[in-house]
N, C-alpha and C positions, 0 to 999 in steps of 0.2 A: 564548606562553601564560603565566597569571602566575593565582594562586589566586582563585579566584573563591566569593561565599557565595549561596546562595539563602534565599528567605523568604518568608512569606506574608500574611495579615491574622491569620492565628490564631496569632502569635506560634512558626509549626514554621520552624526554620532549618538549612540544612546547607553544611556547607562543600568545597569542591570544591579539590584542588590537582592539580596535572598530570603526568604521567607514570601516571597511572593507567591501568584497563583499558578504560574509559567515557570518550567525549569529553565536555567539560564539556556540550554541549548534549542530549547523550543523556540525561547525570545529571538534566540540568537537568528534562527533562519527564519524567523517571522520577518528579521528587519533584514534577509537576505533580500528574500520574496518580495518584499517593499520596492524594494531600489536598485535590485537587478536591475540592468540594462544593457544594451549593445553595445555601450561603451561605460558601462559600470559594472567590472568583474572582480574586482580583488576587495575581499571582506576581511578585515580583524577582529580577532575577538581580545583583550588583553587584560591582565593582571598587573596594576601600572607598579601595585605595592611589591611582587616579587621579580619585575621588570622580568615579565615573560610574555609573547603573542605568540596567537597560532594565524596564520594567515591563507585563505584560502580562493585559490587563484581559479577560478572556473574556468576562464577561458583556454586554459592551457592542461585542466586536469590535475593541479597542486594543491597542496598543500605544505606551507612551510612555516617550521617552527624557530622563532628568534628568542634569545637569549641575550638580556643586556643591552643598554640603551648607549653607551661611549663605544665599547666595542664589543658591538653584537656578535653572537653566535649561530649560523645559521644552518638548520637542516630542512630536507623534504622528504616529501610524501610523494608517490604517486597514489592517483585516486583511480581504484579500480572496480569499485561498485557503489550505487545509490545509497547506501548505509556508510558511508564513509565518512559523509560530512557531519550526521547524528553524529557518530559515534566519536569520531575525535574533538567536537565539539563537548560532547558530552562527559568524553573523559577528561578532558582539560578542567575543564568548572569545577568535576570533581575532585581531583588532586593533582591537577598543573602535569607539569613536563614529569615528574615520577610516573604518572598515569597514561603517561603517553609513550612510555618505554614499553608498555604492554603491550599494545597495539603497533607494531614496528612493519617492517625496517623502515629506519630512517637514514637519510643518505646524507652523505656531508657535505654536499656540496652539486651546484647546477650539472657539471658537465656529466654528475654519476645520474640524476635526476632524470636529467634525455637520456642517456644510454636505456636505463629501466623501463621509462614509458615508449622507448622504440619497441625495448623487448615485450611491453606490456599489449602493445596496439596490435603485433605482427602475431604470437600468440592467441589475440582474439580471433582475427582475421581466418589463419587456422581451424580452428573451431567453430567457426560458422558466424560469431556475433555480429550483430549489426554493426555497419561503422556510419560514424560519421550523420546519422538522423537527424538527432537533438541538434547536435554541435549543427547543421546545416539549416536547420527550421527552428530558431530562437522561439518562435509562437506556439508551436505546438508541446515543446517545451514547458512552456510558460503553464499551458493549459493544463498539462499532465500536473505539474507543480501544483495545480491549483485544485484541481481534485484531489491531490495525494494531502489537503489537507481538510476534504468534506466530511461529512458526517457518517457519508456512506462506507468511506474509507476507513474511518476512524473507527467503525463498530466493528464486532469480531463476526466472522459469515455466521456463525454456534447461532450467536443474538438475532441478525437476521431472519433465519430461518425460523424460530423463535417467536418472532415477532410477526412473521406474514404470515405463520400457520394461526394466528388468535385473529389479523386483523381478515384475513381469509373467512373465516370462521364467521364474524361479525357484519359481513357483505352477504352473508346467507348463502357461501358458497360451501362445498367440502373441500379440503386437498384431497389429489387425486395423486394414486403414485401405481405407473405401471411400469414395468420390466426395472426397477429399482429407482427409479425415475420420478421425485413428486414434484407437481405440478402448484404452485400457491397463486392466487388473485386477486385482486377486489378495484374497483373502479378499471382504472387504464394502468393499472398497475400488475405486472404480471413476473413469475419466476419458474422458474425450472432447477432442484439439485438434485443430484445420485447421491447415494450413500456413501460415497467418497469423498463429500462435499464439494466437490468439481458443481457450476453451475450458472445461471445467465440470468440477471434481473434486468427489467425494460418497463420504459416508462413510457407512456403516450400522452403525449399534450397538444391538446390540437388546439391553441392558442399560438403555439410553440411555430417560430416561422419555416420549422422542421416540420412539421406538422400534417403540411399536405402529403395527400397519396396519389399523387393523379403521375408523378413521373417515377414510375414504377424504377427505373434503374437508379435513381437517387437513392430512394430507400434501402435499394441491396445493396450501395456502396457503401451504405454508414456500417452495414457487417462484417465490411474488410478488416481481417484479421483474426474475427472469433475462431477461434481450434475447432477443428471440423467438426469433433464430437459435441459439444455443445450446438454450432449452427443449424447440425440435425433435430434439435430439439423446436426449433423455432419454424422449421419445413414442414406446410402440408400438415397444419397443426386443425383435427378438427374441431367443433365447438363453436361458444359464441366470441370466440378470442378474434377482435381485428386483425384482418387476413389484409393483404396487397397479395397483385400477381409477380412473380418473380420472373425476369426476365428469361431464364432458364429453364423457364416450366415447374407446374405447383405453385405455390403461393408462399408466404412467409411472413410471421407478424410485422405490423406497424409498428414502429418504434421512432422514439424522438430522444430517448435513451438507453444506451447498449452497455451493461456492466456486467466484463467478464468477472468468473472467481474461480479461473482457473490455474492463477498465482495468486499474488496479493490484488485485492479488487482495482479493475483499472478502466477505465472507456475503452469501446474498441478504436482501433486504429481506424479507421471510415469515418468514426465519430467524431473522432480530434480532427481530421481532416479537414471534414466538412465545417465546425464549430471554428476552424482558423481561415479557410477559404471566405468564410462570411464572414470573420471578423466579430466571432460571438462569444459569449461567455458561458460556462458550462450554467448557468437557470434555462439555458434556451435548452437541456436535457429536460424540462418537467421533475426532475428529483427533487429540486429543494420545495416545490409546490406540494407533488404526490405522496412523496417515501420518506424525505428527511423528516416533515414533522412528528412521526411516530417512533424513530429511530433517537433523535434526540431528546426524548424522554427520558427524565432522570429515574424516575417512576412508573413504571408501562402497567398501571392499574388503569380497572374501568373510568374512575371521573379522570383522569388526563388523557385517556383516549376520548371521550365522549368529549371532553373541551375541546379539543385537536381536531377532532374530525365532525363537525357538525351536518354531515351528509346522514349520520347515525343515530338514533334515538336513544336512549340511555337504555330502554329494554333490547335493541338489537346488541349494543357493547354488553351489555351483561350477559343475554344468553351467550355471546362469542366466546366468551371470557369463562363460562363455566363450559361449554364443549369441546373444549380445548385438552388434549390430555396432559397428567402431570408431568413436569420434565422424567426421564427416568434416572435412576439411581445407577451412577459410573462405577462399574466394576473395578476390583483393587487392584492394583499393577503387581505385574512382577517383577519382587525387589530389585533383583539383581541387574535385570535388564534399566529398572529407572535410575541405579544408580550408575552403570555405566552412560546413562544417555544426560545425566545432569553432569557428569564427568569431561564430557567431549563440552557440553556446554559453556561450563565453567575454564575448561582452557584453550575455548576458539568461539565460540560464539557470544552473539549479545542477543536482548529483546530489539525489533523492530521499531519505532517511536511511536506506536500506538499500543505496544502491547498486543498482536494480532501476530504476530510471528515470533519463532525462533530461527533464529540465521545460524545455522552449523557453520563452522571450517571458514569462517570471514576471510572473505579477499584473497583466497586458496584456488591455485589451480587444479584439477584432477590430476594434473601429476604432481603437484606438493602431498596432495592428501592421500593418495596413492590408495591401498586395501584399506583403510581406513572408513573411507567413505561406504564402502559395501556394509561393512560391520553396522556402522552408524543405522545404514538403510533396515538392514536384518529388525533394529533395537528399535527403528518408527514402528515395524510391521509389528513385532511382537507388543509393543506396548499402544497397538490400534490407535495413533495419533493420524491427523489427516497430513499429508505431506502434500505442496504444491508446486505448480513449477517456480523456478526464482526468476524475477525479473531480468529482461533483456540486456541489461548493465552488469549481473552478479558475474563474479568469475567463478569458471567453470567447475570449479570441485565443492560453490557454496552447496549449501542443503536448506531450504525453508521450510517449516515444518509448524503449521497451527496452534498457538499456543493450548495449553489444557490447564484447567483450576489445577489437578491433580498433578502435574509437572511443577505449577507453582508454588505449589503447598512444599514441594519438595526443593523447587533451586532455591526456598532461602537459606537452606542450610550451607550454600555454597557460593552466595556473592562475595 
């Protein structure tokens, strides 16, 4: 690593040097996330000592890398999934334009650049993907950005669950798990996963200007988007779990926060809507009040729960904490299956920037990756990893797949 400056079109610069607590690529889109705007798109990151930038054009879906400061040398990128800007951010810091020959095609020049991203857009289009959302509602954008860097996001769903089964536990509830289905709780905090880890966390804050129940089709529109299978979970739910009438018939929980995890964890689409139609910022979810403070625990022992949550006496955290069962012990993989599956990893994927994923086949169409992909799928099922769907940006032939201790005990033998 070797000091790196960032910068923008609005002349905001910052300088990044290493040993610090932030990798430069984290910094790097911190100070993206900063100074975004509607008319602030184009960000650099550069190496002023091997006179190299990588330059990354949002507005238009680029990324272009220059070479040389009398007479530059220029290529692009198009950008065709959410991980793109991690990752070449990330491989630059770590060994410049060598590092970025990994991660290709690079194209020599603008007029090949349109040619690709016509090809790139008309191929989504094809395939079903959204167009044109983000790029059309810069706020909701914004929003989604800004969760994709909460607490909630940041933990792995493993921990999660983990963690609402002990604070479940300590509210004097049971989890309850019927047709493979469990149920966790405690205050206006509520979840539902299957043993697939498919699953729906919700928060109720009734402080929260989200809060009211009295216009019953508000509430069911903050669920716009949840995947059917989970929505079901939250319909005609009996107990003492807060009910609204649903416009539709039956009822369905109250909620002031909707977090699917049936990709990488995300608000639902109802919920960004509404959170940009008022003009709000994701605390009006109740998460950073209810769920994050237990979640951002370095330590998830009794006295830091008991500190964090003082609704709780220090003998309700203890018994929680001892009727809690122990995690279980992970069965050993089969060799051959992990070593193909670190295999595929090591020459098409990366980690996620939180360490919650593995991205197979990066920025691969399903017809790039062709039978490959099946195989891949075969090596999740036999070596029982969770696999999710990939976000609505991935292209088509990616694979997301939960990270496991056990997988990582093994990819270092192959970074």
């Amino acid at each position: 690593m070797r000091p790196l400056s960032f910068s923008d079109d609005q002349d905001n610069e910052q300088e990044w040097l290493p040993g610090g607590s932030q990798s430069a690529a984290e910094s790097f889109l911190e100070f993206v996330a900063r100074h975004r705007g509607a008319d602030n798109t184009s960000f650099s990151m550069e190496d002023a000592a091997a006179e190299e930038a990588l330059v990354f054009m949002l507005d238009i879906g680029a990324i272009c890398r220059v070479r040389g400061w009398e007479n530059p040398h220029t290529e692009f990128r198009v950008v065709t999934n959410s991980g793109d800007h991690l990752t070449q951010a990330a491989e630059f810091a770590r060994g410049g334009f060598a590092a970025l020959d990994l991660h290709g095609p690079w194209l020599p020049d603008a007029d090949s650049f349109l040619q690709a991203r016509s090809a790139h857009l008309a191929q989504r289009a094809v395939h079903g993907a959204p167009r044109g959302g983000a790029e059309r509602d810069r706020g909701r954008d914004e929003l989604r950005s800004e969760f994709d860097r909460s607490v909630l996001r940041r933990t792995h769903p493993r921990e999660v669950r983990r963690r609402l089964e002990v604070l479940t536990r300590i509210d004097g509830r049971e989890p309850v798990t019927v047709s493979g289905v469990t149920h966790y709780g405690y205050g206006t905090v509520n979840a539902w996963f299957a043993a697939d880890g498919r699953g729906l966390v919700l928060t109720f804050d009734s402080s929260s200007v989200l809060g009211s129940t009295e216009d019953t089709r508000a509430q069911a529109a903050l669920y716009d988007g949840v995947p059917a299978d989970l929505l079901a979970l939250v319909r005609n739910v009996p107990g003492t779990t807060l009910t609204v009438p649903h416009p539709d018939g039956g009822t369905v929980v109250a909620a002031t926060g909707i977090f699917t995890f049936s990709g990488p964890c995300a608000m639902a689409d109802g919920l960004v809507t509404r959170l940009h139609e008022e003009g709000l910022g994701i605390e009006a979810t109740g998460a950073g009040r209810l769920l994050e403070p237990f979640l951002e625990l370095r330590d998830f022992t009794p006295a830091a729960v008991a500190e964090a949550g003082e609704r709780w006496s220090p003998e309700d955290v203890a018994r929680g904490f001892a009727a809690a069962p122990a995690p279980e012990q992970a069965a050993p993989l089969d060799r051959e299956a992990l070593t193909s599956f670190c295999k595929i990893w090591a020459d098409t994927g990366y980690n996620d920037r939180w360490d919650v994923h593995y991205v197979l086949f990066d920025s691969r169409t399903i017809e790039e990756v062709g039978a490959a992909r099946e195989d891949l799928l075969g090596l999740v099922r036999t070596l029982g990893l969770e696999r999710v769907d990939a976000p609505p940006a991935a292209a088509t032939g990616e694979v997301w797949v939960r990270t496991d201790p056990r997988i990582d005990a093994e990819l270092g033998n192959w970074s």
